[in-house]
Kinemage of the C-alpha trace (Angstrom):
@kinemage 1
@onewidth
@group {chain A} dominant
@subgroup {mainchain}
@vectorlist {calphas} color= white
{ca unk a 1} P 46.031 27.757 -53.436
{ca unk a 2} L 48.839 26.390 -50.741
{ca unk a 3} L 47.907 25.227 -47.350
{ca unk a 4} L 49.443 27.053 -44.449
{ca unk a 5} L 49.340 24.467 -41.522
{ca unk a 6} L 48.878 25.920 -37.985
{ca unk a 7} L 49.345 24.203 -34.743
{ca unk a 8} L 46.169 24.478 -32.749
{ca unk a 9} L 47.931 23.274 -29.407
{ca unk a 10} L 48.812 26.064 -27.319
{ca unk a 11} L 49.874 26.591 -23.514
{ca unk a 12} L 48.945 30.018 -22.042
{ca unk a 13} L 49.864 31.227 -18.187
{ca unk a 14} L 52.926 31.117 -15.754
{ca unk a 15} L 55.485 28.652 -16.881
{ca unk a 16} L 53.694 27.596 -20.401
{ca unk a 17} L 57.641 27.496 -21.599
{ca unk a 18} L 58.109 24.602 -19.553
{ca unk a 19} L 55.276 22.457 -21.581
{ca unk a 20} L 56.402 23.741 -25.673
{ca unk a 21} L 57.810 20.488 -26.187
{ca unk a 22} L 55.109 18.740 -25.062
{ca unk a 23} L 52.611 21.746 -26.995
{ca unk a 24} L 55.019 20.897 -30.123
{ca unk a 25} L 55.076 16.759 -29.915
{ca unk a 26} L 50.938 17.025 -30.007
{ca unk a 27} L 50.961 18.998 -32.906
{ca unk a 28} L 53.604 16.576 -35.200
{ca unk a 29} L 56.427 19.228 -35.321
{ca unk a 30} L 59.224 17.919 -36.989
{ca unk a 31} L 62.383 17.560 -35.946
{ca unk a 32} L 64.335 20.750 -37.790
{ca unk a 33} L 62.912 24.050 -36.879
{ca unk a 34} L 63.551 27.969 -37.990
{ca unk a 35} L 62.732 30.726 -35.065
{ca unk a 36} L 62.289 33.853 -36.414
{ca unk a 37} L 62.095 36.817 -33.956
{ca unk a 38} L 62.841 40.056 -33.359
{ca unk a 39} L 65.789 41.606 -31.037
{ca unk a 40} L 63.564 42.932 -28.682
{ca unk a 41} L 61.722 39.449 -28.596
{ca unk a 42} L 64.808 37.516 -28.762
{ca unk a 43} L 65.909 39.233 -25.010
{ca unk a 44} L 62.366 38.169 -23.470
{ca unk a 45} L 61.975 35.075 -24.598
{ca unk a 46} L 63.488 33.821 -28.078
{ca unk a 47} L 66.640 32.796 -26.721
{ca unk a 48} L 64.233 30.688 -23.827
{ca unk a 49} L 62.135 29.156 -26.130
{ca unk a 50} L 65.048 28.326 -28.683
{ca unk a 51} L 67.234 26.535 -25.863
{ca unk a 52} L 63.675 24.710 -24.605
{ca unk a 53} L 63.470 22.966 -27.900
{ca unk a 54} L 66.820 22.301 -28.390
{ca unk a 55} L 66.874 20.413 -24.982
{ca unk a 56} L 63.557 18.854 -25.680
{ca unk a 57} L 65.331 16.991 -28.917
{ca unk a 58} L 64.637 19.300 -31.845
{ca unk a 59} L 67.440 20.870 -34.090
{ca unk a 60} L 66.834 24.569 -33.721
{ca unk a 61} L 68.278 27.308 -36.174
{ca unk a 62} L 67.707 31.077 -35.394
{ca unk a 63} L 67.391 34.178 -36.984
{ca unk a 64} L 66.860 37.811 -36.086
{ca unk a 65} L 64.953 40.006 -38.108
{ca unk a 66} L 66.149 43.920 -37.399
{ca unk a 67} L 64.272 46.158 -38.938
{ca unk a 68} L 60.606 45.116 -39.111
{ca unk a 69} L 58.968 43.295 -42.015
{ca unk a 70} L 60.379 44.194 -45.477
{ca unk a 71} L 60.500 42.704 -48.229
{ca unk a 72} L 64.204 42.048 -48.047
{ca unk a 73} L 64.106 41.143 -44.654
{ca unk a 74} L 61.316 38.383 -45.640
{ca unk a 75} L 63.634 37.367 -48.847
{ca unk a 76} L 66.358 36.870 -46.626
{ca unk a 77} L 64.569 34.995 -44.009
{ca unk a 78} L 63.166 32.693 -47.129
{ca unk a 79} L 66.498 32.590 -48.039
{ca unk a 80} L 68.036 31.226 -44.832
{ca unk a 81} L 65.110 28.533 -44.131
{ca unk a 82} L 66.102 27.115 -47.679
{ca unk a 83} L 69.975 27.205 -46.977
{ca unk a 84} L 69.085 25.749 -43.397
{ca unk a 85} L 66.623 22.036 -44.753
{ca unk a 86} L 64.274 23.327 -41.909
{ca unk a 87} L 60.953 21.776 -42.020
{ca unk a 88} L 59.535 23.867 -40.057
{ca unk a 89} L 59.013 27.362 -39.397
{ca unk a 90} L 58.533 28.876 -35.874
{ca unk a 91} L 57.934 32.971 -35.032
{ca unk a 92} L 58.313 34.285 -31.669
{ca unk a 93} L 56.729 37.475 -31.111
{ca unk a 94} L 54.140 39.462 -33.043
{ca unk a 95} L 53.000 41.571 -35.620
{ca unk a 96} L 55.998 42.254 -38.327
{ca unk a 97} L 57.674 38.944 -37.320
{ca unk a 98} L 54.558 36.895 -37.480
{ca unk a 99} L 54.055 38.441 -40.900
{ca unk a 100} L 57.375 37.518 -42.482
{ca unk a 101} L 56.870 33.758 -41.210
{ca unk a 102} L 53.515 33.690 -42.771
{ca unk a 103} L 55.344 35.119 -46.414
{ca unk a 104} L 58.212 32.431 -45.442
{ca unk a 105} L 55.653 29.582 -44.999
{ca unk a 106} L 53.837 30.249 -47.835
């Protein structure tokens, strides 16, 4: 069985962007982080919430899955987070991108 830490910390409303570092110091993120979010995602708010952490300290690497969540999208995503010596591993959006972090994590 492998453990699949979750941060229980969030920040919900009008301008919750403006506290992630503070939602990601309470919950021990480390320093190197991998975003993984869709195109459509990355417009509304990926690109925001990428250059938040970066300016809140952490060392942010991104990637942009087209094409929903297949197997060789998730492959390549596990791929990149190896290649990158992230330590942690951050989605932004929903459904097909949340699934391919949880198959990256794992």
């Amino acid at each position: 069985m492998r453990l699949i830490k979750l941060a229980t910390n969030m920040s919900v409303g009008l301008g919750a962007l403006n506290e992630i570092g503070e939602v990601f110091r309470q919950s021990n993120a480390p320093n190197k982080l991998f975003l993984i979010m869709g195109p459509t995602t990355r417009k509304l708010s990926g690109d925001a919430v990428a250059g938040r952490l970066t300016k809140e300290g952490y060392n942010v690497v991104t990637h942009v899955i087209e094409g929903g969540a297949t197997f060789d999208n998730a492959e390549d995503a596990l791929r990149r987070v190896k290649e990158s010596g992230a330590e942690g591993i951050v989605g932004v959006g929903g459904d097909s991108i949340i699934d391919i972090v949880k198959y990256v994590g794992f």
